[in-house]
N, C-alpha and C positions, 0 to 999 in steps of 0.2 A: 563464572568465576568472579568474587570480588576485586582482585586485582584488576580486574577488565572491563567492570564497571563502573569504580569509578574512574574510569579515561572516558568512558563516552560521552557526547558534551563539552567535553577537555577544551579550550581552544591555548595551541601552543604558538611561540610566538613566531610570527611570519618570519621565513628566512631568507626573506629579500622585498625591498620595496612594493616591487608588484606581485605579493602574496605568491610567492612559487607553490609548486604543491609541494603537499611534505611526503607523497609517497607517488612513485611510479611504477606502475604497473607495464609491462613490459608483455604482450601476446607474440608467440614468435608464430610465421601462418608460413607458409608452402603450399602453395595449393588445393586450397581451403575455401573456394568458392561458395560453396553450398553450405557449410556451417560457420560460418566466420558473422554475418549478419547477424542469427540468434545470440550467437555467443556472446558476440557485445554487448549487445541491448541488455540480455538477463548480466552484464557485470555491472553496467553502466547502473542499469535498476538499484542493483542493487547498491553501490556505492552511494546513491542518493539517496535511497532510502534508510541505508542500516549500519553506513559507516560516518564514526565522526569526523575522520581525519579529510585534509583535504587532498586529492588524490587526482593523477592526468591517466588514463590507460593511453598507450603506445602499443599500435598495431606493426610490425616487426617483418614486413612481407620479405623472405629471402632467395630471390630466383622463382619465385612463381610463374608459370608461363599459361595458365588458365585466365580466369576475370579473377583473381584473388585482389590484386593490385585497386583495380576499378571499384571493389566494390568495399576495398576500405578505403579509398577516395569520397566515395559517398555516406561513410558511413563518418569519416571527422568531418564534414561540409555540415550533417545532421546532427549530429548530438555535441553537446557541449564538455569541454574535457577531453573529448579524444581527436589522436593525432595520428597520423598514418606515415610511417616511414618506407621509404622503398629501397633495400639492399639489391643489385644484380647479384652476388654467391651467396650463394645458398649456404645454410648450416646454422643449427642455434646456438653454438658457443660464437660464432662468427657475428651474428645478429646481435647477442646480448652485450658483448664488449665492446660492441660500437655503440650502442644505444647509451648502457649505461654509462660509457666514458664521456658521453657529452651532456648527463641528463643534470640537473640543477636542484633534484629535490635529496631531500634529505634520507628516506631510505628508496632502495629499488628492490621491486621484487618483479616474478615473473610468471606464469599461469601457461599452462597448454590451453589450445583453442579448444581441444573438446569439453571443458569446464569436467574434469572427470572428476575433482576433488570441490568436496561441497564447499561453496563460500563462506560458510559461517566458519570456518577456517581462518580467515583472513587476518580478522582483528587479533583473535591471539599469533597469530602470525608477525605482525607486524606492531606489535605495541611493545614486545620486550626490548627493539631495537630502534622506537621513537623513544622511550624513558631510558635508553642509556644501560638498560641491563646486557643485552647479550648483544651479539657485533651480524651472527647470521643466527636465518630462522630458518628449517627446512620442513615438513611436511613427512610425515612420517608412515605409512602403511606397513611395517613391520613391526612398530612398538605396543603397548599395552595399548589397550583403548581405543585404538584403532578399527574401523570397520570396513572390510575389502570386500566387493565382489570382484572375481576374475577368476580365471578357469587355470586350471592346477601347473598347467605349461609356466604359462606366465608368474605364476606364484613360487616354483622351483627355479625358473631361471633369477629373477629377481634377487631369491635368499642365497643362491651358490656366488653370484655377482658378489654382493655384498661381503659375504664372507669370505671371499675370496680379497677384498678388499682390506678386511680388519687381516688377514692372513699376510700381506705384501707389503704393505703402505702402513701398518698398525693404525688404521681409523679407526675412530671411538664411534661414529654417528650410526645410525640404525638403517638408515634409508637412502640412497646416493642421488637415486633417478628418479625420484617421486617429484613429477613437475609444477612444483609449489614450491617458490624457494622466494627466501629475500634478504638483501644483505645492506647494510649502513654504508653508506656512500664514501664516509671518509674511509671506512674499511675497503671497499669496491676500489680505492683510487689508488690504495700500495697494492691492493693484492693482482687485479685485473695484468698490469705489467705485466707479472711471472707466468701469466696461462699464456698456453699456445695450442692447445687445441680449437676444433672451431667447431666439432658437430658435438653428439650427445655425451662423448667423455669430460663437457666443458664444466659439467656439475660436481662429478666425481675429482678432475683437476683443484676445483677452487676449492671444495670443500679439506682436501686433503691441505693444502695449504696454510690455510685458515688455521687447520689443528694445529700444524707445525709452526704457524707463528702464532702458539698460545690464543689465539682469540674463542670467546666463546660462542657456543652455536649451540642456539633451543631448538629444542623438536615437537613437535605439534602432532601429534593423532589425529591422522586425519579419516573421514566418510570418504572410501573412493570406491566408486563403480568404472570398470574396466570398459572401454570404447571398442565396439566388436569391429570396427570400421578402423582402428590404427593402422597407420600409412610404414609404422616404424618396420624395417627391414632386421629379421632378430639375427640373422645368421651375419651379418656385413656390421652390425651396431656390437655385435660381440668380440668377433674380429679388433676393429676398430679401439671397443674397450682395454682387449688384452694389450694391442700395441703401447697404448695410453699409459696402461699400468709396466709394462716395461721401459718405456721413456723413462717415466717419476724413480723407480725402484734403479736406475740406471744412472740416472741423474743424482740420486742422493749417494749413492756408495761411491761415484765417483769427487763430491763434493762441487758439481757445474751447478747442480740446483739449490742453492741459497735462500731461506727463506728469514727474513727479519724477527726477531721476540716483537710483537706490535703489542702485545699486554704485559703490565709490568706483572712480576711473579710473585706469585704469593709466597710468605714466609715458611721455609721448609718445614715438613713435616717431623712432629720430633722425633727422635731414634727410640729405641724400644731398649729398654736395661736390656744386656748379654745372658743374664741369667733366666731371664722371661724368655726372649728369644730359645735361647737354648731348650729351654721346657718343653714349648710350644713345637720346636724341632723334634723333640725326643717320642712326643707324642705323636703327628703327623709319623716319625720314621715307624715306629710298631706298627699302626695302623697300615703303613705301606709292605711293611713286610711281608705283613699276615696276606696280604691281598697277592701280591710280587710270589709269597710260597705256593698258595694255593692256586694261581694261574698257572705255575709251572706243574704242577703235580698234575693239572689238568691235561696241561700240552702234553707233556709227557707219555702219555697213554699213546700218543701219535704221533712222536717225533725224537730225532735223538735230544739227547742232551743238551747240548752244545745251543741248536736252534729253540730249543724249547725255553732256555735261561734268556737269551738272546727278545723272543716277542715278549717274552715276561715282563724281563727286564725294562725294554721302550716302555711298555704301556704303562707300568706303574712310575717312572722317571718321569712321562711326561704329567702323570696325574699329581704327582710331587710338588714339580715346580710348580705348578699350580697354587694349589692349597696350600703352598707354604708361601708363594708371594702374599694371598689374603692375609693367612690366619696367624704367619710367622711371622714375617714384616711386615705388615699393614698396609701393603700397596693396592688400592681399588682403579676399577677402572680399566680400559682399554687401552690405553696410551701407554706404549712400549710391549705391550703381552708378546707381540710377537717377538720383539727380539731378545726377551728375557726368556721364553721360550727357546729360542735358538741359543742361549748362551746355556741355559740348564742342558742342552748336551752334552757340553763340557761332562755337567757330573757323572751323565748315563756312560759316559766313553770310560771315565775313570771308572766305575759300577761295574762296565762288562767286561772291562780288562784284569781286574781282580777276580771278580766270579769265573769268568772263563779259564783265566791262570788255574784255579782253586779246583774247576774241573776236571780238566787236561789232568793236574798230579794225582788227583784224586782215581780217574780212569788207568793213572799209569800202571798207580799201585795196587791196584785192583781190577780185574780187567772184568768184572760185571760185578761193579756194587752196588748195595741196597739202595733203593730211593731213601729212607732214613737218612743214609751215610750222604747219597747226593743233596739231598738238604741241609742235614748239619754244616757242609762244608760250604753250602752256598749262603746259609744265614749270618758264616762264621766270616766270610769273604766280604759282606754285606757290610758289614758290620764297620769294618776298616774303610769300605767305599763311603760309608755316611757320615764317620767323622772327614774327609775329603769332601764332601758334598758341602755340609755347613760352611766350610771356609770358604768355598766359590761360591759361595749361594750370599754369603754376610760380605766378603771383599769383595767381588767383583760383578755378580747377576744382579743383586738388590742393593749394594752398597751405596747410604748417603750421598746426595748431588749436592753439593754446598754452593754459596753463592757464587758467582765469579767476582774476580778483583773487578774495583770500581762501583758497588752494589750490581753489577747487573746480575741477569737472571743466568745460572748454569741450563745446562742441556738435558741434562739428566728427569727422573717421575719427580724428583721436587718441584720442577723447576712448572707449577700448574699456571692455569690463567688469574689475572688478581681482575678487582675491581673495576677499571677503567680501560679504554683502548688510550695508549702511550700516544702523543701527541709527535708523529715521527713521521720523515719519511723515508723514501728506500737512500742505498746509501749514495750518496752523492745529486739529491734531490730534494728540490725544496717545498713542502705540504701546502697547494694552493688552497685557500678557504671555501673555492668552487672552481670546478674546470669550466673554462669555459666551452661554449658549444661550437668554438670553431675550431677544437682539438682534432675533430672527426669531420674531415670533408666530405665532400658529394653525398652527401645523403638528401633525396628527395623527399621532402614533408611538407603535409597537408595537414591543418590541425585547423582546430574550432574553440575557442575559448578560453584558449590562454597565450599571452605573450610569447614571443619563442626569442 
């Protein structure tokens, strides 16, 4: 990518007397004896050979009770650049909050030991969030471009996770668990506070965050071949994740989980004239009709009335909201679908309470009428549901978010990420320009080549 070339060579400017490094890399290990050796050396290699930026790897050991410990003892003693940290608990959301809270350099990111995602990753990984463009980078095996080997288990569990994810928490990013991530430090130092996870929901936590305070986050396509030797326990990691996502989902409708705007918002999107709107409605409802009649005519063959208007009804309602968030108001993107989704029930409730109403009288006064007849009166019930629809769809589901008093950003799909990460910190906290490393006690470290 041109963008990416010309950084290589780049030299940016040191961000501290003794040339800290400008990126840290962060290996979390468990019990990793036997592969933790190779894996350095081919990052190590690589960092010297193929990356511009100056870079420390941080070996991450958390409750290993094999030689894990000993043998990245010898492996910062050896090579220059790396440093070896020794956690007693175990867990890598546990490991990276401590690491990152005390590290100095300017972005952190973080890699699984088995190097599953190809290095040549890295650079675009980490160069949108040393130039200032985006705040997190993540690593992506679900998005376009992307090349996965892994066996179909794993590849089902992964996409249900995920989607279950944009479904709960309305996350916009593609990939949650792909262990390739990296975040801007001064981003790392409001958000790390708010997580309290400590094992593999710690990715899913942060990222979720992130979105909800407006920051942005690039995603990388990445080369991954799947590690047939993974230590990850799927039935206790899933467990684990669902409690995760009910904490966050528990946490926000309660209003205990609080998260800051850290980007200021970009100027609202403009309104669409009411008579375009309308159109655009009018066209979407025919098209829903058509589809809403002939489901039911379908069903019908197999069910009574009543239920058969009923499944009709959801599935063309929820395909509504839909297409008319895109094509009717112009709202792209994942951020909010879900609970815009959840509010367009509203219309389907008002839809099936008229169509059913329209039933019942229709069944009373007739006691076996034509399907014609049960049509007519369902398109004619329809009909009053969609002007009901438009007004909860234009006030209240998709309705303008305006600014808040004092320019801040409102809450609402206006309210996107702008240009810069806001120079802020949490409320009643003041933005140090580097934490220092005695924020995080007793951490035993062994390093080779840089100051600590």
């Amino acid at each position: 990518m041109r963008s990416l070339e010309c950084l290589v060579g780049h030299e940016f400017a040191p961000s501290g007397p003794d040339r800290l490094p400008q990126v840290e890399i962060v290996v979390p290990v468990l019990n990793e004896e036997r592969d933790l050796p190779p894996s350095i050396r081919r990052l190590v290699a690589y960092l010297a050979g193929r990356f511009p930026f100056r870079a420390m790897v941080t070996i991450a050991d958390n409750g290993s009770t094999d030689g894990t410990w000993a043998a990245a003892q010898a492996l910062a003693a050896e090579l220059d650049g790396v440093r070896a940290v020794r956690l007693e608990r175990p867990g890598r959301g546990h490991a990276l909050r401590r690491v990152w809270s005390a590290s100095r350099a300017d972005v952190l990111a973080y890699m699984d030991v088995d190097l599953s995602t190809d290095l040549n990753a890295l650079l675009p990984l980490v160069a949108p969030l040393l130039s200032g463009h985006s705040d997190l980078a993540i690593g992506t095996r679900l998005a376009r471009g992307a090349r996965v080997v892994r066996g179909p288990r794993r590849e089902v569990i992964s996409r249900c996770y995920n989607a279950l994810l944009h479904a709960t928490l309305g996350a916009g990013f593609s990939d949650a668990q792909c262990g390739f991530k990296a975040i801007r430090a001064q981003a790392a130092r409001l958000l790390l506070p708010l997580t309290r996870d400590t094992g593999w929901f710690f990715d899913s936590e942060l990222l979720v965050l992130a979105e909800r305070a407006g920051l942005r986050i690039h995603e990388v396509p990445v080369d991954w071949i799947d590690d047939p030797d993974s230590r990850v326990k799927l039935a206790a990691t899933a467990l684990a994740d669902l409690r995760g996502i009910a904490r966050m989902r528990w946490g926000f409708l309660r209003g205990t989980l609080r998260v800051p705007r850290l980007r200021a918002a970009a100027p609202p999107r403009p309104a669409r004239p009411l008579s375009r709107q309308l159109a655009r409605f009018l066209a979407v409802g025919v098209a829903s009709t058509l589809a809403y009649v002939l489901l039911y005519l379908l069903l019908r063959t197999a069910l009574p009335a009543q239920p058969a208007n009923a499944v009709s009804l959801l599935a063309t309602a929820m395909l509504n909201t839909a297409v008319n968030r895109r094509f009717t108001f112009g709202i792209r993107g994942r951020p909010d679908l879900a609970r815009h989704q959840a509010q367009g029930l509203l219309a389907f409730g008002a839809g099936l309470a008229l169509t059913s109403a329209a039933l019942a009288a229709l069944h009373a006064a007739v006691p076996r009428p034509a399907r014609a007849a049960e049509v007519i009166v369902l398109i004619g019930a329809n009909l009053a549901a969609t002007a009901i629809r438009f007004v909860i769809y234009r006030y209240w589901v998709f309705r303008e978010r305006r600014a808040a008093p004092g320019g801040g950003p409102s809450a609402g799909p206006a309210a996107r990420p702008g240009p810069a990460l806001a120079s802020q910190a949490l409320p009643g906290q003041e933005l140090p320009a580097k934490l220092p490393a005695a924020t995080v006690p007793s951490l035993t470290i062994k390093s080779n080549g840089h100051r600590q």
